[in-house]
C-alpha positions in Angstrom: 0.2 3.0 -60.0 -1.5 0.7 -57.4 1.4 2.0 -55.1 0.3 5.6 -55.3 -3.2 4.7 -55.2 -2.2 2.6 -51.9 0.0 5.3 -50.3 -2.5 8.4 -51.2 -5.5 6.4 -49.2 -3.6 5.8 -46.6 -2.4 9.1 -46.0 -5.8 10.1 -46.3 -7.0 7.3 -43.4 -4.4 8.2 -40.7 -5.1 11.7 -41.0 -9.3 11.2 -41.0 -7.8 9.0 -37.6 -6.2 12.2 -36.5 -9.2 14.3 -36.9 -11.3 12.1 -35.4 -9.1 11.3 -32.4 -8.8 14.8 -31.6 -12.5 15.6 -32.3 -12.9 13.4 -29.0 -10.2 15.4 -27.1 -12.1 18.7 -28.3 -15.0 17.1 -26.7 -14.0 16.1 -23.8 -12.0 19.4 -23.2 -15.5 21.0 -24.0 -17.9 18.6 -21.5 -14.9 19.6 -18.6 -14.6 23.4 -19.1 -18.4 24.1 -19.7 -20.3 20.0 -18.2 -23.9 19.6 -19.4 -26.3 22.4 -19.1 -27.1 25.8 -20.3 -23.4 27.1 -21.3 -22.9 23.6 -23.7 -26.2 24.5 -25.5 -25.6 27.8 -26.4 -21.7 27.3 -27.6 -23.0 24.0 -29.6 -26.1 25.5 -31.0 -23.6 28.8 -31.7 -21.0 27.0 -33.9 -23.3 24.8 -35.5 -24.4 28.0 -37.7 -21.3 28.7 -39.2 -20.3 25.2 -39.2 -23.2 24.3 -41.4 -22.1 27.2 -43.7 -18.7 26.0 -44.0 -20.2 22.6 -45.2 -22.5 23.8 -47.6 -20.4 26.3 -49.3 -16.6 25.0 -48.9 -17.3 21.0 -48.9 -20.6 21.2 -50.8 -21.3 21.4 -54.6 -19.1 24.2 -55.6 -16.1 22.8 -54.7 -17.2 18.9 -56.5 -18.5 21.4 -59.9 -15.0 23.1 -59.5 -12.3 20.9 -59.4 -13.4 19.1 -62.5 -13.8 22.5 -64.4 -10.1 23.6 -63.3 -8.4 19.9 -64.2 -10.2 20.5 -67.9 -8.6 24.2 -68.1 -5.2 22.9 -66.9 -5.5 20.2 -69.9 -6.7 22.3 -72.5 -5.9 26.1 -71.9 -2.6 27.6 -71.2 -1.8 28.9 -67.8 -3.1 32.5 -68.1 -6.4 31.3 -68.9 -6.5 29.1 -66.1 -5.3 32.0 -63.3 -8.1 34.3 -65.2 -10.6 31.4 -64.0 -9.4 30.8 -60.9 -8.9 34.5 -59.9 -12.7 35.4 -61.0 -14.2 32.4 -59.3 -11.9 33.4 -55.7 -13.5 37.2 -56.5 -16.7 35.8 -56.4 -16.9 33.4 -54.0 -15.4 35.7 -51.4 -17.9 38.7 -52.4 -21.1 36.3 -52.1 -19.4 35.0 -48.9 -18.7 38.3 -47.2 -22.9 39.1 -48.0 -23.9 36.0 -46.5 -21.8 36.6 -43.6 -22.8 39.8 -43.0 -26.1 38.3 -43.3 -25.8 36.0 -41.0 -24.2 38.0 -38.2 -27.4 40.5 -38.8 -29.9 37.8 -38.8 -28.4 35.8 -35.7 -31.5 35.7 -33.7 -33.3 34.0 -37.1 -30.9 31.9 -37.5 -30.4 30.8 -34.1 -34.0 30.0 -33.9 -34.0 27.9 -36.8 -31.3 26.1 -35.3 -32.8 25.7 -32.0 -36.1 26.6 -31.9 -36.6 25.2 -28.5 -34.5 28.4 -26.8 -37.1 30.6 -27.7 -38.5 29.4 -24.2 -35.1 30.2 -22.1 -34.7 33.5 -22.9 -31.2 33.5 -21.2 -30.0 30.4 -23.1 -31.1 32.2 -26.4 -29.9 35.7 -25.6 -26.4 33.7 -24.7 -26.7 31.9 -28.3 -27.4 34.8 -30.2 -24.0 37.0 -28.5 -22.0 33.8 -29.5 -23.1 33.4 -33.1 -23.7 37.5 -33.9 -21.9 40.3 -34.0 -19.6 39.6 -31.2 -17.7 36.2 -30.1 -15.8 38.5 -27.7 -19.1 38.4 -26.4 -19.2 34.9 -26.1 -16.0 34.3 -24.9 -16.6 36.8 -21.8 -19.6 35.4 -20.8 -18.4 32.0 -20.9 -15.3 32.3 -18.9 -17.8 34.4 -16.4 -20.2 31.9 -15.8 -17.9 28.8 -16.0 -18.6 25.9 -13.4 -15.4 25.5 -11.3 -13.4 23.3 -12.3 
């Protein structure tokens, strides 16, 4: 038993090391294409937003209630009952999901002021924030590789 229990936390440890290690190489890839300024803020501030909605609603409460819920059904229901479960919670969670993001990507200026409410002063810097996190990362994408420092 204490084997498992050894061997599952440490596979859970290197790969935590792995995220982190290339977390840095993300980062430094980032400061190198785009260096501090203007650019930086936006794409940060822009991907923070759905960031922070993949924490709350894949890593946050749901999934702790969830897990629980399903290890009871797999114990003391048979299999159909537990697919039945499963299959309404997936229909749910992706309809509330697909209104929030919709949501979001029409309320991209609010949000983006909520996340930075200091670019309401740069008008470009918020305009920039508000193509990367709305409607249109194409957007984004264009406008970064336009106005990319050379390298």
């Amino acid at each position: 038993m204490s084997g498992g229990f050894f061997r599952s936390t440490s596979i859970v440890g290197a790969f935590t090391l792995i995220s982190r290690v290339t977390g840095l190489l993300r980062d430094m890839v980032y400061s190198r294409m785009f260096g501090a300024g203007v650019l930086m803020d936006a794409f940060l501030v822009a991907f923070k937003i759905p960031n922070f909605m993949r924490r709350l609603f894949a890593e946050g409460a749901f999934s702790q209630a969830f897990v629980p819920v399903v290890s009871e059904y797999k114990v003391q229901r048979d299999h159909d009952e537990v697919r039945e479960l499963v299959d309404g919670a997936a229909g749910t969670m992706a309809w509330f999901l697909s209104v929030v993001t919709i949501i979001g990507v029409v309320a991209a200026p609010l949000l983006v002021l909520l996340f930075a409410p200091g670019f309401r002063e740069d008008a470009g810097k918020f305009d920039l924030t508000v193509c990367c996190a709305g409607p249109s990362r194409t957007c984004c994408s264009s406008r970064l590789r336009r106005w990319r420092p050379a390298c």
